[in-house]
Steps between C-alpha positions, in 0.01 A plus 500: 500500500594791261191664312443520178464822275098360395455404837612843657354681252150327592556615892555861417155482267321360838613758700399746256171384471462472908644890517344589223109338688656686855547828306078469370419397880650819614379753227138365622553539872471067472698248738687229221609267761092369536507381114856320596452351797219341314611350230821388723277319773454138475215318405269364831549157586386232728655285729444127523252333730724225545896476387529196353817259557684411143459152537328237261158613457205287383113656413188266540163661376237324665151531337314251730197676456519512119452840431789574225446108391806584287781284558735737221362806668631368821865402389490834331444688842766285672798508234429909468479588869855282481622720231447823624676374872806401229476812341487722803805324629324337788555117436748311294366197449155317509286240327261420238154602605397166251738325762341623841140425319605199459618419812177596645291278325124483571379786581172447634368662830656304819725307241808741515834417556637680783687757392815458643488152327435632141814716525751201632358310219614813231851564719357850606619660838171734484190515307240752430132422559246647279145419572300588213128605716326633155577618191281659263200788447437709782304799462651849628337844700301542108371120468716521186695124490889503596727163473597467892657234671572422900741282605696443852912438509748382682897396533617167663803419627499134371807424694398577781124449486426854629286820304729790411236735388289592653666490822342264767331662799170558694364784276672402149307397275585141343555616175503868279177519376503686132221632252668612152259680277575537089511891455200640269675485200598150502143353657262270361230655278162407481498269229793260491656244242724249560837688419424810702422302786770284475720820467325698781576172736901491400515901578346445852690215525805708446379733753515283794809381414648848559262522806632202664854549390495887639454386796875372524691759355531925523319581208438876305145664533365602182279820499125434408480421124812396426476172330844434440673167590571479908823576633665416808691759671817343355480566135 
């Protein structure tokens, strides 16, 4: 494709500004290619802990032992973690987290549909378990309060009525076992009202969506502090 005169004039400003930074390197005794090499490297990233067939994908939030005891909160988690597997390129298609919750209907201890069963009844191939195990204040090293919650997941090949993830085996454990903590700046505080807590909830809620989804998909480490939205390693 033939250059244009904007575009090549452009180039030859680059290259004057790179010989131009070489010719300051070498008047100081410095090395230039350190302050390159750096800016040219790619961000870290992180692999996977399980790669995920693209095949109709269903989440179920169970919160059997009523710890979020927010049904919305709950479809939230499930339609996000979705999203971001969409986004990241990962699935294709899935269903309605209002759908699967349906599916599942009472939800009381020892009253749970099997699994596999709740994602025939939504026409998933696989479905995400998320075990909500608590969700709430939890104070840190200080004693200071911190919005925390722990929770347990898994993927099930409903077709086959096997789990994916984790793996089976003698020393696996039957599920990954997560703790996702809100960062200082977006805990609780002391004295709550209604909205803040309400917003504090939907922020960690948003946070272990990202958890959970992570887990599926390479995915860009962000240096300490930087708050900006995630990124997988494909954007």
């Amino acid at each position: 494709m033939r250059s244009s005169p904007a575009g090549s004039n452009c180039r030859w400003l680059a290259c004057g500004v790179l010989l131009a930074m070489g010719a300051a390197g070498l008047m100081h005794g410095c090395n230039i290619v350190g302050p390159i090499a750096v800016l040219a490297s790619p961000p870290p990233t992180q692999d996977a802990e399980y790669k995920m067939a693209d095949r109709v994908t269903a989440v179920y939030v169970d919160d059997r032992k009523n710890v979020l005891n927010d049904r919305g909160l709950r479809m939230f988690i499930g339609d996000r973690v979705l999203e971001h597997l969409m986004r990241n390129k990962v699935l294709k298609d899935s269903i309605k987290t209002s759908n699967t919750m349906a599916a599942a209907g009472s939800e009381r201890a020892g009253a749970l549909k099997p699994l596999e069963q709740i994602g025939r009844e939504v026409g998933a191939a696989q479905l995400i378990y998320v075990e909500m195990l608590s969700f709430g204040l939890e104070p840190d090293a200080s004693g200071a309060p911190r919005a925390q919650a722990t929770l347990r997941v898994k993927l099930i090949d409903v077709e086959n009525r096997v789990r994916l993830f984790p793996p089976t085996g003698e020393d696996v454990a039957d599920a990954r076992y997560m703790t996702v903590t809100l960062p200082p700046e977006q805990t609780y505080q002391p004295v709550l009202t209604r909205a803040s807590q309400a917003e504090a909830n939907r922020t960690l809620a948003e946070m272990i969506a990202d958890r959970v989804a992570k887990l599926f998909y390479k995915w860009e480490v962000r240096p300490l502090g930087d708050n900006s939205a995630p990124k997988s390693a494909f954007d």
